[in-house]
C-alpha positions, 0 to 999 in steps of 0.5 A: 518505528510506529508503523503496522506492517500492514502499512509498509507496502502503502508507505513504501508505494508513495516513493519513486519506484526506482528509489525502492528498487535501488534500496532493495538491490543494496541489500540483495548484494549482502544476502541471499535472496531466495524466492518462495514464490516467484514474482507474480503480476496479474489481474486481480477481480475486486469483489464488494457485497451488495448491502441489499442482498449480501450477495457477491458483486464485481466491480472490476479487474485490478491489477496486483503483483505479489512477492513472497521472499526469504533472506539469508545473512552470512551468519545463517540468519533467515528472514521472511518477507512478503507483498502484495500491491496495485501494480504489474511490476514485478521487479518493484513487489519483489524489492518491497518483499525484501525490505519487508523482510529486512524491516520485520527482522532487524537485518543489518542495515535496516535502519536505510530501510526504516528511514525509508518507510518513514519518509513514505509514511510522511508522503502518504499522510501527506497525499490522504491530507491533501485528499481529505481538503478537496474533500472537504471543499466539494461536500454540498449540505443538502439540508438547505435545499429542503428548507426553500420548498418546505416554506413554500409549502407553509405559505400557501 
């Protein structure tokens, strides 16, 4: 599995959600699950820098969820796990909290888990491909434009 967990949440996320949470919930009935954090759903303000004047700028509320778990097997192992995402459903952050959590420590049955990562991996590069062809098909050159005028000119 070569994938950064700081990706795991965007991986996971191009799944239906009821898929993660029926994953999550297969694993929430062999271990104990305990919140750190209640789940968590909101508005959150997107802040960029302005590049004139370096000073803060809000674009706008968005909404996140966020989840902060532990994980408990039977033998008393502990696993922490944690998400943040673009969403309002608390149910679904949670669920990816716990596969977090099982994905970073190998807990037994990770390898659904990682087969599950890997096969939103694939939809998301798929999307970003997709996203990056319509791209590509509206880019205008410009540069054409200013060769008519610019001959124009010389003429006269």
């Amino acid at each position: 599995m070569n994938i950064a967990r700081t990706d795991w949440a965007r991986a996971l996320g191009a799944l239906p959600a009821e898929e993660i949470r029926a994953a999550a919930a297969q694993f929430a009935r062999s271990l104990e699950v305990q919140d750190i954090s209640l789940p968590q759903a909101g508005l959150g303000l997107l802040t960029l820098t302005d590049s004139a004047f370096h000073q803060p700028f809000y674009l706008g509320e968005v909404l996140v969820a966020r989840a902060h778990v532990v994980l408990r097997t039977a033998d008393g192992a502990e696993a922490s796990g944690g998400a943040v995402i673009l969403d309002d459903s608390k149910q679904l952050v949670r669920a990816m909290a716990i596969l977090d959590a099982v994905l970073a420590a190998h807990l037994p049955g990770w390898e659904s888990a990682a087969t599950l990562l890997q096969r939103g991996h694939a939809v998301h590069a798929e999307m970003a491909a997709q996203r990056q062809h319509l791209l590509a098909r509206t880019r205008v050159d410009f540069s054409i434009l200013g060769l008519d005028e610019e001959e124009e000119e010389d003429d006269e």
